[in-house]
N, C-alpha and C positions, 0 to 999 in steps of 0.2 A: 145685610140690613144695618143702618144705620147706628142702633140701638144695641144692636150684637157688637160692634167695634168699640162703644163708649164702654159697656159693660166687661167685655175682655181686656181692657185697659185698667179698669176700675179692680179687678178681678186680682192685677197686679198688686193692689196697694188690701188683698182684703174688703173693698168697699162695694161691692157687688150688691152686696144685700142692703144697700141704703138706697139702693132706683125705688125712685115710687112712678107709677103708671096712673095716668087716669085715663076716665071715661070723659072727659072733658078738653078741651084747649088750652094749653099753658105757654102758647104761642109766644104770647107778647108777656110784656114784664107786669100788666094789670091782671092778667088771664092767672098766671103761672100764682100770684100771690093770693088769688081765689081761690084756688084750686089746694093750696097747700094751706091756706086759713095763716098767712103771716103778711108783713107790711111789703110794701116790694122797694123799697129800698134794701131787703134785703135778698132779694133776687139778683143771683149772679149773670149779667147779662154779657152775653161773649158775642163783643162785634167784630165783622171780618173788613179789613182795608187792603186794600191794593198798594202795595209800593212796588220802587223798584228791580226788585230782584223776586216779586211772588206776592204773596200776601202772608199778611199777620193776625192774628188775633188780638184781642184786649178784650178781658173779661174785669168788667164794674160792675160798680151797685147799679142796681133800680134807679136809682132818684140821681145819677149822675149824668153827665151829658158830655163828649170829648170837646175838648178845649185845643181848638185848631190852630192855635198859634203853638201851643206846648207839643201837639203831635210832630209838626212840621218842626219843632226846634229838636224833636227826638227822633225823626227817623227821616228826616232833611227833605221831604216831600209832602206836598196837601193832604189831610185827610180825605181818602174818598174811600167811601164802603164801597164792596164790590156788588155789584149786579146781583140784582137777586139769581136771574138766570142761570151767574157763573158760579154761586156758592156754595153746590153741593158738589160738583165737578173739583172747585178747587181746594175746598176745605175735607169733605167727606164728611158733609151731614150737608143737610135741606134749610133754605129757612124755617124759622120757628124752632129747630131742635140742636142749634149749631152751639158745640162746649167746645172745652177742649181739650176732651177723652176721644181718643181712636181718631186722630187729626192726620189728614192726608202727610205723607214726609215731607219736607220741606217747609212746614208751615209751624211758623213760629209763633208762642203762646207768652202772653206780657199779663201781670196782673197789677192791676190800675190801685194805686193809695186807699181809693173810695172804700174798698172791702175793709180796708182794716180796722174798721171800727166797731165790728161785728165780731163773734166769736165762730158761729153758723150761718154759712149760706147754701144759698139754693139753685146751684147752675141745672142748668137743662143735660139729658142727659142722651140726647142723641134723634128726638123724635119730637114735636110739637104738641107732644101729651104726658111729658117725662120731665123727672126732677131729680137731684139726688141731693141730698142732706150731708156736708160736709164743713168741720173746721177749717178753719185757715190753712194749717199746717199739711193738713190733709189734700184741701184743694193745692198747695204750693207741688206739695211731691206728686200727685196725680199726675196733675195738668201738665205734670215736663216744662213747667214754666219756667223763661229766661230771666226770671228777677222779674220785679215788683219797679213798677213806674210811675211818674205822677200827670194823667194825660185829662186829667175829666175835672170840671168844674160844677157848681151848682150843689153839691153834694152838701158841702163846708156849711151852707146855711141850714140844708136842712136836719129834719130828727132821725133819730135814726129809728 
């Protein structure tokens, strides 16, 4: 299960006990920040792209949106999210619950500027009803992230 791999990940870092479960949808980044009573810009939202050699992750803010000329000037190809279809085949999580704790091998995790302006956020944690509550620093060492990039725009103006 999907939620058993983000959790044994998390488990790594001590942070196991910060999933929270609902009885609710935290699917999308409006759902997840209802569900947890917080703004969703501060929802860490981990979108999956296709390039070529596999796919990547990027985990933003809520209120960010990828800025497709910065993607393509960083990983030398279009942004294209992958298929709903293919996303839990090639990430190992579903939509709606896609982090990145317990990420298929090969699959590479980038965390976007957007967060930084936040102390706590709120990635999903493996399941379309899951959250886990985590610092920056926290999220950096979890998430096996390859460094911090600047790929999302729209954020700059808004509040946090």
């Amino acid at each position: 299960m999907s939620i058993e791999r983000a959790r044994a990940q998390l488990a790594r870092f001590g942070l196991e006990g910060r999933i929270q479960e609902f009885s609710v949808s935290s699917a999308t980044v409006e759902l997840a920040a209802e569900a947890l009573g917080c703004k969703p810009s501060h929802i860490a939202k981990t979108l999956s792209f296709a390039v070529e050699d596999g796919c990547v992750l990027v985990v933003a803010a809520g209120d960010a949106r990828v800025d497709n000329a910065k993607f393509k000037a960083f990983f030398g190809t279009k942004a294209r999210m992958l298929p709903a279809a293919e996303v839990e085949g090639l990430v190992g999580h579903g939509v709606g619950g896609v982090c990145p704790f317990g990420v298929n091998e090969g699959v590479r995790v980038y965390l976007d500027e957007s967060l930084r302006r936040f102390e706590v956020v709120y990635p999903a944690a493996g399941t379309a009803a899951s959250a886990v509550r985590l610092t920056l620093p926290e999220l950096e060492a979890a998430s096996g992230s390859l460094g911090w990039v600047d790929l999302c725009k729209g954020w700059q103006e808004a509040e946090g």
